[in-house]
C-alpha positions as CSV (number, residue, x, y, z in Angstrom):
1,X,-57.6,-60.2,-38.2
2,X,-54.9,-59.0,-41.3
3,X,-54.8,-62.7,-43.5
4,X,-51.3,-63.8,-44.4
5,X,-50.3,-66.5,-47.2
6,X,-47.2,-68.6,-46.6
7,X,-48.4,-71.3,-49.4
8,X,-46.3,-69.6,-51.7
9,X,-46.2,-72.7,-53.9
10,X,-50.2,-73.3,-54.5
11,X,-50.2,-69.2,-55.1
12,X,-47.8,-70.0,-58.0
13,X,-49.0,-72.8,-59.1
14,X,-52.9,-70.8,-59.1
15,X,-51.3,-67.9,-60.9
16,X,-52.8,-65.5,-57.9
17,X,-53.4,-62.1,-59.0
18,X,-51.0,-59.3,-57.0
19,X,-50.5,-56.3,-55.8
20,X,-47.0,-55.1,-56.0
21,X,-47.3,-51.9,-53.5
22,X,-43.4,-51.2,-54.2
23,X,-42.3,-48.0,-55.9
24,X,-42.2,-47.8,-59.9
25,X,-38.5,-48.0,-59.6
26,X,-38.4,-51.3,-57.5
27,X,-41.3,-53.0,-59.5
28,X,-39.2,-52.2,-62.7
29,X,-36.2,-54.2,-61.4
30,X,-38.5,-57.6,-61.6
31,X,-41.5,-58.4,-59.9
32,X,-44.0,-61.8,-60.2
33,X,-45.8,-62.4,-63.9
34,X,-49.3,-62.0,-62.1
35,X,-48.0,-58.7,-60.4
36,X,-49.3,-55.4,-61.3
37,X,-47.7,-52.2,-59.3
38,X,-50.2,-49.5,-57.5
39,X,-47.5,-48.6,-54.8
40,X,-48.3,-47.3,-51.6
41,X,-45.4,-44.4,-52.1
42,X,-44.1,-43.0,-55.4
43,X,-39.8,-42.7,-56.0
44,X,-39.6,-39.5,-54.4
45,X,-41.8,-40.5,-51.5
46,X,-39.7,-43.9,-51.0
47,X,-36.9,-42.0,-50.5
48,X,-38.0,-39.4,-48.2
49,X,-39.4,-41.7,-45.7
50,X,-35.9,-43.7,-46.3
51,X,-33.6,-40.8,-45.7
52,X,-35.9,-40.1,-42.4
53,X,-36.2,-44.1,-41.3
54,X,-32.3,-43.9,-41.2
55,X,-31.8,-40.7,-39.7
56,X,-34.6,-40.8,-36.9
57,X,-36.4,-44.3,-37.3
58,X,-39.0,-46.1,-37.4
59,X,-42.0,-43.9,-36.0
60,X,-40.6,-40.8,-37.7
61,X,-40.7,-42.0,-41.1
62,X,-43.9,-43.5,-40.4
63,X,-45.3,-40.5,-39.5
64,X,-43.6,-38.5,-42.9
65,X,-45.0,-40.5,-44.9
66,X,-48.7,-39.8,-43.7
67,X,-48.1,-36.6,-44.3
68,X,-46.5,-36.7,-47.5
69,X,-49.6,-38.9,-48.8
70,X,-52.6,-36.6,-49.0
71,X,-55.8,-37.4,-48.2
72,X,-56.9,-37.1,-52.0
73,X,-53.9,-39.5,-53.0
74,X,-54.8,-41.5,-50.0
75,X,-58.0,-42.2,-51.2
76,X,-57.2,-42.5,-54.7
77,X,-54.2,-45.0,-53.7
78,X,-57.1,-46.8,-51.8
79,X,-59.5,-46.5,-54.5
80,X,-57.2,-48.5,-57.2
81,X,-56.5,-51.2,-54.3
82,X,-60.2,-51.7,-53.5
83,X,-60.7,-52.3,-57.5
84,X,-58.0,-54.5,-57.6
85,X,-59.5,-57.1,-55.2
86,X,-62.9,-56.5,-56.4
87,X,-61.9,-57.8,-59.9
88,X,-59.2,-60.1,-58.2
89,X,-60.9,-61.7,-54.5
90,X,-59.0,-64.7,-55.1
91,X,-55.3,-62.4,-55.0
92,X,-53.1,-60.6,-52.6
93,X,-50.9,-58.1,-52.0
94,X,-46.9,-57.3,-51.3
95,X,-44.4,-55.3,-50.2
96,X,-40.3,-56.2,-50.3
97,X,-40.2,-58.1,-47.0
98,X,-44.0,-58.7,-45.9
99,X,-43.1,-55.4,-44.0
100,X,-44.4,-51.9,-43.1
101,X,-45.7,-51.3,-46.6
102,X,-48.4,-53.8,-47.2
103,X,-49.0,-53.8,-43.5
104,X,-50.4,-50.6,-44.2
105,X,-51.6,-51.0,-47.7
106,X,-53.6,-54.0,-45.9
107,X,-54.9,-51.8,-42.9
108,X,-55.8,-48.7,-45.3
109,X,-58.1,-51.6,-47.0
110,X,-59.4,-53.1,-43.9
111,X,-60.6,-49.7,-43.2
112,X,-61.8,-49.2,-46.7
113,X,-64.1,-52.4,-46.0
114,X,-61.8,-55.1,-47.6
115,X,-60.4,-57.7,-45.8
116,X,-56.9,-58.4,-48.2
117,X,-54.4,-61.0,-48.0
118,X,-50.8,-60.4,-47.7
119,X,-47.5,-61.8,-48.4
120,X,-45.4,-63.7,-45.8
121,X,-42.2,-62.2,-46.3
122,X,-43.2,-60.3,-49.3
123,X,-41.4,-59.4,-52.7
124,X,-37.7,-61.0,-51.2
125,X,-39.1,-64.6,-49.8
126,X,-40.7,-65.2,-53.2
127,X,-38.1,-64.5,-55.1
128,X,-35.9,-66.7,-52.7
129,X,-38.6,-69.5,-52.4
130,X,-38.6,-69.0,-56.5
131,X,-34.8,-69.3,-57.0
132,X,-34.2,-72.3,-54.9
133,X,-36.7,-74.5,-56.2
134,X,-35.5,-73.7,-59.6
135,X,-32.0,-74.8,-59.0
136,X,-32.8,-77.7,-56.9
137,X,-35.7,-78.5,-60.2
138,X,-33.1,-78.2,-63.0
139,X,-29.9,-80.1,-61.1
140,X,-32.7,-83.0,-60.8
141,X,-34.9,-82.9,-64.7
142,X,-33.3,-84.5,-67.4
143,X,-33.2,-81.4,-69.9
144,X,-33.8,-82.8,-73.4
145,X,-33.1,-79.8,-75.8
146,X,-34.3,-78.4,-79.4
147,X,-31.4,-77.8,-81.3
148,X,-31.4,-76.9,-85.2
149,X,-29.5,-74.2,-87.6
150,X,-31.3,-70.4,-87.5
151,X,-34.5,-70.9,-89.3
152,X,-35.8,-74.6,-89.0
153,X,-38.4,-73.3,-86.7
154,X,-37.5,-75.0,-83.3
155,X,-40.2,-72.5,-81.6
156,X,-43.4,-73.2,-84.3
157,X,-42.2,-77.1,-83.0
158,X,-42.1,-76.5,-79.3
159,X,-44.8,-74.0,-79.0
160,X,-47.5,-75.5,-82.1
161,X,-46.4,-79.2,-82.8
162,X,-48.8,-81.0,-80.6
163,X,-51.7,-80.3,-82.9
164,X,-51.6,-76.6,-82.8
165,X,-50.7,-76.6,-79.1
166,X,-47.2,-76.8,-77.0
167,X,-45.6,-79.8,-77.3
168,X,-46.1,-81.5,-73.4
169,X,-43.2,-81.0,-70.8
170,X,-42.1,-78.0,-73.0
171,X,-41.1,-74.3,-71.8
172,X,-41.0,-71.7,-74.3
173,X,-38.0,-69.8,-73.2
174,X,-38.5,-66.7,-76.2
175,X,-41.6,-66.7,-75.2
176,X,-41.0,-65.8,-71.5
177,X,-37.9,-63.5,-72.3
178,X,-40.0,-61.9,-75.3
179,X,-37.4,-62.3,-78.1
180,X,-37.7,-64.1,-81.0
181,X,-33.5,-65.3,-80.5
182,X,-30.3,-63.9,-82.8
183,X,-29.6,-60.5,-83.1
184,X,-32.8,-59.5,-85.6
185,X,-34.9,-61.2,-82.8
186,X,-36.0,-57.9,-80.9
187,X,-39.8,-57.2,-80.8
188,X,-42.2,-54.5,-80.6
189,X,-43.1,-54.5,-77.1
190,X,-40.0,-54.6,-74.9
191,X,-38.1,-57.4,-72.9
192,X,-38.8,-58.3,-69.0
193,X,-35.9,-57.5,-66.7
194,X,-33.3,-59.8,-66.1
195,X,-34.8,-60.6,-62.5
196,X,-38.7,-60.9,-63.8
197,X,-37.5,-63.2,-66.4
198,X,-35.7,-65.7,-64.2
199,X,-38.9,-65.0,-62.0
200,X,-41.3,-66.2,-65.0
201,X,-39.0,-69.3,-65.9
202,X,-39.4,-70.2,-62.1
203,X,-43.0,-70.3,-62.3
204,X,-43.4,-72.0,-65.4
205,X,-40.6,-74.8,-63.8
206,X,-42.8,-75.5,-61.4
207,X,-45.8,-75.9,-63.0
208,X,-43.6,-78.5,-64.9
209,X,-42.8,-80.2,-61.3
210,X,-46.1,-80.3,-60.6
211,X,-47.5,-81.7,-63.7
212,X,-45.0,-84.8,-63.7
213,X,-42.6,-84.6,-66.4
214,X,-40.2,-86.7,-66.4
215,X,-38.0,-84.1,-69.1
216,X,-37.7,-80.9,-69.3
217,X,-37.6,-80.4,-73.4
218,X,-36.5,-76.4,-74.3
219,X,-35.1,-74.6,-77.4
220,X,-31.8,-74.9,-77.3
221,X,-30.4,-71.4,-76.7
222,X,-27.1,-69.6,-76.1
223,X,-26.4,-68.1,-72.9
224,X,-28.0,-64.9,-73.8
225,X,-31.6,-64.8,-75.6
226,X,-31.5,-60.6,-76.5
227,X,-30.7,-59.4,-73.2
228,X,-32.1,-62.2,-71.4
229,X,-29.7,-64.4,-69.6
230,X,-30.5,-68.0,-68.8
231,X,-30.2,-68.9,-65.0
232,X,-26.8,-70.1,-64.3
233,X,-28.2,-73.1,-63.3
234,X,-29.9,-74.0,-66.7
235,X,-27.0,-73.0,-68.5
236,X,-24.7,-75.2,-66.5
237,X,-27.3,-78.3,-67.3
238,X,-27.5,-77.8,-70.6
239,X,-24.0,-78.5,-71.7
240,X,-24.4,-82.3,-71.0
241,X,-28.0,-82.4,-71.5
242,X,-29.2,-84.7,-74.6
243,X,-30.4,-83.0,-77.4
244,X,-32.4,-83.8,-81.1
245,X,-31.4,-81.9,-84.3
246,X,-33.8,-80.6,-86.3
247,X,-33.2,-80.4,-90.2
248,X,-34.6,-78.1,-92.6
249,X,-33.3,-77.3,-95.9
250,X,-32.1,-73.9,-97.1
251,X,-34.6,-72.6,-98.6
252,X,-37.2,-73.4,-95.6
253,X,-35.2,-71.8,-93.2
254,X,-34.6,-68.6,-95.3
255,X,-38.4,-68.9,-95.8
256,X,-39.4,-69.2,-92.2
257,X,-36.5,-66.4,-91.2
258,X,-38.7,-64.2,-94.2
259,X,-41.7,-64.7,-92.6
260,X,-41.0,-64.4,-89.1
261,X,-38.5,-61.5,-88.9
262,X,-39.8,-59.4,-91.8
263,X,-43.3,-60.0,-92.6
264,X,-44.2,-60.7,-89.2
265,X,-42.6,-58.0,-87.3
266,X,-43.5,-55.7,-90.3
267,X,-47.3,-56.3,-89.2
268,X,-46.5,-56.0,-85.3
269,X,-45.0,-52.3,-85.5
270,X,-47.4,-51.3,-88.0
271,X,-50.0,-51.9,-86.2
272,X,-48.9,-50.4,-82.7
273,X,-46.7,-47.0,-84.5
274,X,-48.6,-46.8,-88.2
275,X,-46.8,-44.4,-90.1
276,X,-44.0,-45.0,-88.2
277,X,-43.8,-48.7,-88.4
278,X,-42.0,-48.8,-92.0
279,X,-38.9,-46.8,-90.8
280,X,-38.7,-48.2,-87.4
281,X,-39.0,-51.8,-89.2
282,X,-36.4,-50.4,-91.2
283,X,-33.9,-48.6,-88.6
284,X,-34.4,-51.9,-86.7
285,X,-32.8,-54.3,-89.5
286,X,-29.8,-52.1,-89.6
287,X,-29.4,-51.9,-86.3
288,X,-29.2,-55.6,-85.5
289,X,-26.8,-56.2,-88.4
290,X,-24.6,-53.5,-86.9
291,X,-24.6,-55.4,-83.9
292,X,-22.7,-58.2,-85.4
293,X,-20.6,-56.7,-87.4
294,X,-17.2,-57.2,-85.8
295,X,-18.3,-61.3,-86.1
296,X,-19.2,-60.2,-89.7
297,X,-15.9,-58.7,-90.7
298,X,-15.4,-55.7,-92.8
299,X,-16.5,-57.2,-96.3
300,X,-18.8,-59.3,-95.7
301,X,-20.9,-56.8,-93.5
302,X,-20.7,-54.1,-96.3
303,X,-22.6,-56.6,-99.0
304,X,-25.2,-58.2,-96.5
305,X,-25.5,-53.9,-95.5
306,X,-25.9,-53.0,-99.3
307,X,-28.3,-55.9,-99.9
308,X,-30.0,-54.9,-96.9
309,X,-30.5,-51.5,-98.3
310,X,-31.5,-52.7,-101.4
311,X,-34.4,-55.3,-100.0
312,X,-35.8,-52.4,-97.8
313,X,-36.3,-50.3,-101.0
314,X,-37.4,-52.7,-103.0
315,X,-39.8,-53.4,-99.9
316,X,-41.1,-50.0,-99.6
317,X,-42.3,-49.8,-103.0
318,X,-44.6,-53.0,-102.5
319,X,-41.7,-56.2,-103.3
320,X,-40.6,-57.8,-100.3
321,X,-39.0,-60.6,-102.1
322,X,-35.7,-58.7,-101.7
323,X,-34.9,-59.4,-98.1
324,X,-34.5,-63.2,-99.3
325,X,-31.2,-62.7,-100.7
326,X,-29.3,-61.0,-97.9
327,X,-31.2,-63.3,-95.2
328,X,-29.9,-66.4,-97.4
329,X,-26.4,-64.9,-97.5
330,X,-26.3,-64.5,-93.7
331,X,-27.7,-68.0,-92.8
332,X,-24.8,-69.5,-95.2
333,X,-21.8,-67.1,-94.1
334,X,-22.7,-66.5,-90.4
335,X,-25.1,-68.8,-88.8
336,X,-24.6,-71.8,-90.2
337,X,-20.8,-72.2,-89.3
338,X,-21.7,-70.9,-85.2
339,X,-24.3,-73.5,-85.5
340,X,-21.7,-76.2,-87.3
341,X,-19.1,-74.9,-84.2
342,X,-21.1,-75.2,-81.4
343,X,-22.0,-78.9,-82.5
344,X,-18.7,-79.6,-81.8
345,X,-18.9,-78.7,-78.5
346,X,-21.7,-81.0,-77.8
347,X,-20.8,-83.9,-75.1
348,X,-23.3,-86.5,-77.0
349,X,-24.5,-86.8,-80.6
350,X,-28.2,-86.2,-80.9
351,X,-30.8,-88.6,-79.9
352,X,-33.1,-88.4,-82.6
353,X,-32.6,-86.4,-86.3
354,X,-34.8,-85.4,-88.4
355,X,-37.2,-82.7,-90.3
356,X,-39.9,-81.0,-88.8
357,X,-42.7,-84.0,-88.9
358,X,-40.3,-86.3,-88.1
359,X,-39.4,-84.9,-84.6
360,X,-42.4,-83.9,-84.0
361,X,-43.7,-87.9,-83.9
362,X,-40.6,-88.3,-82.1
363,X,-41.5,-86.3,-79.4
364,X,-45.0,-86.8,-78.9
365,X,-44.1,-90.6,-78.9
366,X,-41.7,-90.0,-76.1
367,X,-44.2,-88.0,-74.4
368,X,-46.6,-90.5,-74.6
369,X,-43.8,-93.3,-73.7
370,X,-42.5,-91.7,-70.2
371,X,-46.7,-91.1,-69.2
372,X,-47.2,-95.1,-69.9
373,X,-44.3,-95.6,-67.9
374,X,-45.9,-93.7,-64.6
């Protein structure tokens, strides 16, 4: 007998390895974080057996797509599946609605000799099981939020304060939408979808259910982080959610801004594109400053531009130093008066302030407070 799962929330909570068995198109739209596509059809074969589903049904498009899958793909499909749940025993598979496609993805196993489990409802009831939880989780948490100017290292707080390890009841939002925030926050590797990263933040929510947390504590971000748009129900909560400010001076932040969005991302590109990593490091800077330069206006983007230009010659012949200067003069002329504008928006003043051990006792202690209390 063909095994279902309808548990979806022990799946989650297990981090279940998948079988995404829609087409490379689909899967790129957003899928699961423990999802990895071998599709029972390619594009071109999706919409072949579409056009002939809609035109002369079910058992007609059934029947094209046998024949458009030969035997040798067949068996290669099968091959790839059959590795899967060899390395995987504990996972499953999906299609979008629990349908047709892993029904046969399942039976082409079975008769392969492997007895896989599938999907209730597939891709769609996930993501709708996902979604609903979230909102009901976030409209119910109180959200307790990061916030600090560019550069006091809010993530190093969240993701290492705890003695080298996340700070409890925290979610890394940059983490999960793979951005390191502001417009020079683009990384090597590229960001999830907007669906897989409301997918990931509804995972890692309810792990936080589950767990017991009485606060939800997150970097306090604007709506979008890169391209990554919070869920509309976290950015609804957060406007009256209480907050802690963290303080760092000037020359900190342009320090930690130096090491994180030069040096760092320096390394990362050369070592995935080598020769290449220099100029793409390079075109990268510009481009981000570019991106703001409306907000800049005229004048003040053409000097943080020229010492831009400067720092990355400066850089390529061995000094580095450079970049300092422009990434001071755009902390004090850009993002300090957003930051200073957005505190006025704020419906309370800050729980706690402080620098960077400060909150950090803060937080633990609070931690450690609310797990007394339970």
């Amino acid at each position: 007998m063909m095994r279902e799962i309808d548990d979806l929330k022990s799946m989650f909570l297990s981090d279940t390895p998948l079988i995404d068995t829609r087409s490379p198109s689909e899967f790129a739209k957003g899928s699961v974080p423990t999802a990895v596509n071998l599709p029972l059809m390619t594009d071109q074969e999706r919409e072949a057996v579409g056009i002939c589903y809609k035109t002369h049904g079910q058992e007609a498009a059934i029947q094209l797509g046998h024949e458009l899958v030969t035997a040798s793909e067949r068996a290669q499909r099968v091959a790839q599946w059959k590795a899967f749940s060899a390395a995987h025993p504990e996972g499953a598979l999906f299609c979008f609605r629990g349908g047709l496609r892993s029904e046969i993805t399942q039976r082409w196993l079975s008769e392969a000799g492997v007895n896989y489990p599938r999907i209730e409802g597939g891709y769609k009831t996930m993501r709708r099981w996902l979604s609903d939880h979230t909102d009901t989780y976030i409209t119910t948490v109180p959200l307790l939020l990061l916030a600090g100017q560019t550069g006091a290292a809010k993530t190093r707080v969240l993701n290492e304060g705890n003695a080298g390890l996340p700070i409890p009841g925290s979610i890394d939002l940059e983490g999960l939408a793979n951005h390191r925030g502001s417009a020079f926050g683009r990384r090597v590797t590229a960001q999830p979808s907007q669906i897989s990263f409301e997918l990931a933040f509804g995972i890692e929510a309810l792990k936080h259910s589950h767990q017991g947390y009485p606060t939800l504590l997150l970097e306090d971000e604007g709506r979008l982080i890169g391209r990554c748009a919070l869920p509309l129900c976290l950015q609804t909560a957060r406007k009256e959610a209480d907050w802690i400010q963290l303080d760092a001076g000037l020359d900190e932040r342009v320090q930690h801004s130096y090491e994180n969005y030069i040096l760092s991302n320096l390394k990362e590109l050369r070592k995935t594109r080598g020769d290449r990593g220099f100029q793409d490091f390079a075109d990268g800077l510009r481009e981000s400053l570019q991106r703001i330069q409306k907000r800049l206006g005229g004048s003040r983007y053409q000097s943080l531009k020229g010492a831009l230009d400067e720092a990355l010659r400066a850089h390529e012949q061995g000094n580095p130093e450079l970049h300092k200067h422009w990434i001071k003069e755009l902390l004090t002329e850009y993002y300090d008066p957003m930051y200073q504008y957005q505190i006025t928006k704020r419906m309370h003043p800050p729980l706690f302030k402080g620098a960077e051990k400060a909150v950090i006792e803060y937080l633990l202690e609070k931690t450690n407070q609310a797990h007394r209390a339970q």
